[in-house]
One Martini backbone bead per residue (centre of mass of N, CA, C, O) as a GRO file, in nm:
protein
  150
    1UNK     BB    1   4.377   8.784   0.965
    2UNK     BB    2   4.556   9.031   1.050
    3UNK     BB    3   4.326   9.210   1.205
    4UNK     BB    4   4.238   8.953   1.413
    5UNK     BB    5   4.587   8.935   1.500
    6UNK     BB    6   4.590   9.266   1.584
    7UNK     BB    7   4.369   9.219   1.843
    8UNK     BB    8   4.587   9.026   2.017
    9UNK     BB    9   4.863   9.183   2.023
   10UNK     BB   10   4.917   9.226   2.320
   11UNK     BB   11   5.080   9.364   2.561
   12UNK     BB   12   5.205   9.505   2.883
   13UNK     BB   13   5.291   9.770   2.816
   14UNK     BB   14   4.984   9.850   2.708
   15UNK     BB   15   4.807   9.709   2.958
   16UNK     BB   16   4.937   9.921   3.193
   17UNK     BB   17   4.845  10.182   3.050
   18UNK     BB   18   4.603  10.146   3.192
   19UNK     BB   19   4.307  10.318   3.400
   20UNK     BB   20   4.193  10.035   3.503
   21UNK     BB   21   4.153   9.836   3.796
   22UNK     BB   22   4.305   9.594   3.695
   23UNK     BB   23   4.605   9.773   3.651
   24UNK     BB   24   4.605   9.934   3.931
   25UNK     BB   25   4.578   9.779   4.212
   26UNK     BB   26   4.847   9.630   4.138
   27UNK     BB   27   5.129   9.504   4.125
   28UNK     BB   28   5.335   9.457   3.852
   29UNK     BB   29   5.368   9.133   3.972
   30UNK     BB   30   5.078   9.133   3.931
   31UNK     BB   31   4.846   8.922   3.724
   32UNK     BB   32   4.536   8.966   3.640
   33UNK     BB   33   4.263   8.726   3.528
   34UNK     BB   34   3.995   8.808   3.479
   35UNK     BB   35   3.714   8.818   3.217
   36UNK     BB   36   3.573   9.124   3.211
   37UNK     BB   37   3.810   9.222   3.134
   38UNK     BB   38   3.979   9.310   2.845
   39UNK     BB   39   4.275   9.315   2.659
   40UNK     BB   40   4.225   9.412   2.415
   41UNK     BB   41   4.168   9.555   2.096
   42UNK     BB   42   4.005   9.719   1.964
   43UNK     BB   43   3.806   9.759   1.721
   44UNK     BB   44   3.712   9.931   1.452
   45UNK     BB   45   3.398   9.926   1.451
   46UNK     BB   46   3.345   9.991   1.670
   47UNK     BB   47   3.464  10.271   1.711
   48UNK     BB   48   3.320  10.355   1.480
   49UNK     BB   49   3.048  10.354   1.632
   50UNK     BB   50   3.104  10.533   1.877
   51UNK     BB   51   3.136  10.769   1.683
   52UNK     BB   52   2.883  10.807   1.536
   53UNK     BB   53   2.709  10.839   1.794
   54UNK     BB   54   2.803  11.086   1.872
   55UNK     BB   55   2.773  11.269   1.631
   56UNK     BB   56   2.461  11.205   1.633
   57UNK     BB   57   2.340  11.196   1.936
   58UNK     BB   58   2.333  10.874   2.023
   59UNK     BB   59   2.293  10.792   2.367
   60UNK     BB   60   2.040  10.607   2.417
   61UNK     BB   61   1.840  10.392   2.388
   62UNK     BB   62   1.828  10.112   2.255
   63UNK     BB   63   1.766   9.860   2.030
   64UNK     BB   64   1.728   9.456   2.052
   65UNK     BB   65   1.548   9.337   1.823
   66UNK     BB   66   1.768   9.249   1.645
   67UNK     BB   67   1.933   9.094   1.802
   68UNK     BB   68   1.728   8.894   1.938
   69UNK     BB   69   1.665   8.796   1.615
   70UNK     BB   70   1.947   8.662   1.620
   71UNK     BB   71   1.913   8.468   1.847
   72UNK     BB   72   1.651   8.289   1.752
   73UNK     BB   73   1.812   8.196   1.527
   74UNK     BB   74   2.078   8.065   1.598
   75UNK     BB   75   1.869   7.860   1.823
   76UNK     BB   76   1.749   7.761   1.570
   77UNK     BB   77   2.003   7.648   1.411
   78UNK     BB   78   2.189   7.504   1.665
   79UNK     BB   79   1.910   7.410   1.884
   80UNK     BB   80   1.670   7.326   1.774
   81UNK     BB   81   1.492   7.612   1.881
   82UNK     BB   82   1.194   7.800   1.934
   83UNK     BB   83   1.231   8.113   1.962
   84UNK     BB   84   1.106   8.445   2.102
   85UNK     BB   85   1.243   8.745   2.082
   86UNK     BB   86   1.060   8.861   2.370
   87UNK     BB   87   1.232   8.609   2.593
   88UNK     BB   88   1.485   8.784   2.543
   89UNK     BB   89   1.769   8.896   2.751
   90UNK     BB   90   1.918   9.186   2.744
   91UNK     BB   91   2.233   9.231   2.946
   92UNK     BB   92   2.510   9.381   3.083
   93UNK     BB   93   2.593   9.092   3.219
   94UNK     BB   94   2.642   8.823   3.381
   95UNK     BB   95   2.531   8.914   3.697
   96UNK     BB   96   2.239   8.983   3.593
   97UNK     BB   97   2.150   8.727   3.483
   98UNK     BB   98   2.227   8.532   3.746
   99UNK     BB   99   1.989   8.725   3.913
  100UNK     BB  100   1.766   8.651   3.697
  101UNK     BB  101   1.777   8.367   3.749
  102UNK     BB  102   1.749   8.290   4.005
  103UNK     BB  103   1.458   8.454   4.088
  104UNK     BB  104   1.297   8.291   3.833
  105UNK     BB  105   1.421   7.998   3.788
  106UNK     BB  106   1.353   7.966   4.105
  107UNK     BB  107   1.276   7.787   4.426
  108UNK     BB  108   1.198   7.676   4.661
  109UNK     BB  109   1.453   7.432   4.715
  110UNK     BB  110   1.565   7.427   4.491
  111UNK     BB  111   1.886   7.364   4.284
  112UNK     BB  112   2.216   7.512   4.208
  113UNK     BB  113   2.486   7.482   3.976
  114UNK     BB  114   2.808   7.567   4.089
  115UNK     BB  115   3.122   7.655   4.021
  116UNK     BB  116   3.447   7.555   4.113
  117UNK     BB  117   3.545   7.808   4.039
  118UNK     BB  118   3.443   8.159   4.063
  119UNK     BB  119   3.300   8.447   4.080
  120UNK     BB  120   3.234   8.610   4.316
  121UNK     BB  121   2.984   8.710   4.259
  122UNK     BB  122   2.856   8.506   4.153
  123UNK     BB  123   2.849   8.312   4.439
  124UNK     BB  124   2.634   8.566   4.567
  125UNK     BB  125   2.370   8.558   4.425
  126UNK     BB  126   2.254   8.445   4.658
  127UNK     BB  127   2.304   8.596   4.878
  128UNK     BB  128   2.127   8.827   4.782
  129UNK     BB  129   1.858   8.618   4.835
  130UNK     BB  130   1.921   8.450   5.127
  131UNK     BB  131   2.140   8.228   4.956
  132UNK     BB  132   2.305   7.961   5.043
  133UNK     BB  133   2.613   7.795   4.970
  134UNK     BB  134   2.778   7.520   4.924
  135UNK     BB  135   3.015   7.311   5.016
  136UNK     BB  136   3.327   7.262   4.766
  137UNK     BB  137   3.559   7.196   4.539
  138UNK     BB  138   3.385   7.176   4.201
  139UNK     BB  139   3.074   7.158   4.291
  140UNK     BB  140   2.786   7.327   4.365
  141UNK     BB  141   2.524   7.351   4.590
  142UNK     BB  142   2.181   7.506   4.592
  143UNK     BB  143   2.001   7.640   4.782
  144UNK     BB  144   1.673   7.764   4.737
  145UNK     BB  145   1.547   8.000   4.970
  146UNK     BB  146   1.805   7.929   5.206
  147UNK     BB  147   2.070   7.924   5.420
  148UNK     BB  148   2.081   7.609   5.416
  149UNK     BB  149   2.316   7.387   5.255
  150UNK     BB  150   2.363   7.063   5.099
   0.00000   0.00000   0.00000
C-alpha cells in the first residue's frame, strides 16, 4: 500500500520543476486541468521496463497481442462478451481511438452522443471530418456526415 500512496504523494514543488507544456505555459497561479499529462510519479515498474528497453536497443515497434489478448479475457469476463482479440485496436491514446471511431462506426446522418464539458480536440473530432456538433449545454448531438447538426 505505501507504494500505491507513495505514486499518488505529488506535490506543486515535484509537478511545477517539470518542462513539460502543462506546466510551463501558464503563470504559477493557474493549475491546469489536463487529464491526458499525468501528474503522478512513474511506477518503479515502467521506469525498470524503460532502462531494460534501452538497454537491450529494443525500441522498435512493440507486439501488443499479448495486450490484446488480456483485454478480450476481461471483455469477456467482465462483460460476458467474446471478443476475437483481433478486433481490438489499441491506439496511441484518446483522440486517435475517438477518430477511429467516428470515421468507421458511424455513417452519414448516424448522430453521436458528446458529453459537454469535453475535451477540445475530442469535440472538433466531428469537424476534423466536415462534421459539425451542435449547441448543447451538458450534452450534444453530432450529426455525422453533415455540417448542419441538429
Amino acid at each position: 500500500m505505501w507504494l500505491l500512496m507513495s505514486l499518488f504523494d505529488v506535490g506543486f514543488e515535484d509537478i511545477r520543476r517539470r518542462k513539460g507544456r502543462k506546466w510551463t505555459r501558464f503563470s504559477p497561479d493557474v493549475i491546469p486541468l489536463w487529464i491526458a499529462d499525468s501528474d503522478f510519479h512513474v511506477p518503479p515498474q515502467v521506469k525498470n521496463a524503460l532502462v531494460e528497453a534501452i538497454q537491450e536497443e529494443d525500441l522498435g515497434y512493440g507486439n501488443d497481442s499479448d495486450a490484446r489478448g488480456r483485454m478480450a479475457e476481461k471483455i469477456r469476463k467482465k462483460n460476458g462478451i467474446n471478443v476475437d482479440p483481433e478486433v481490438i485496436y489499441v491506439t496511441q491514446g484518446v483522440l486517435p481511438a475517438m477518430w477511429l471511431a467516428c470515421k468507421y462506426a458511424c455513417r452519414p446522418g448516424d448522430e453521436a452522443v458528446v458529453t459537454d464539458p469535453c475535451t477540445t480536440p475530442s469535440s472538433q473530432q466531428s469537424r476534423l471530418q466536415r462534421r459539425g456538433p451542435s449547441t448543447g449545454s451538458s450534452v450534444r448531438t453530432m450529426a455525422i456526415g453533415s455540417r448542419s447538426t441538429n
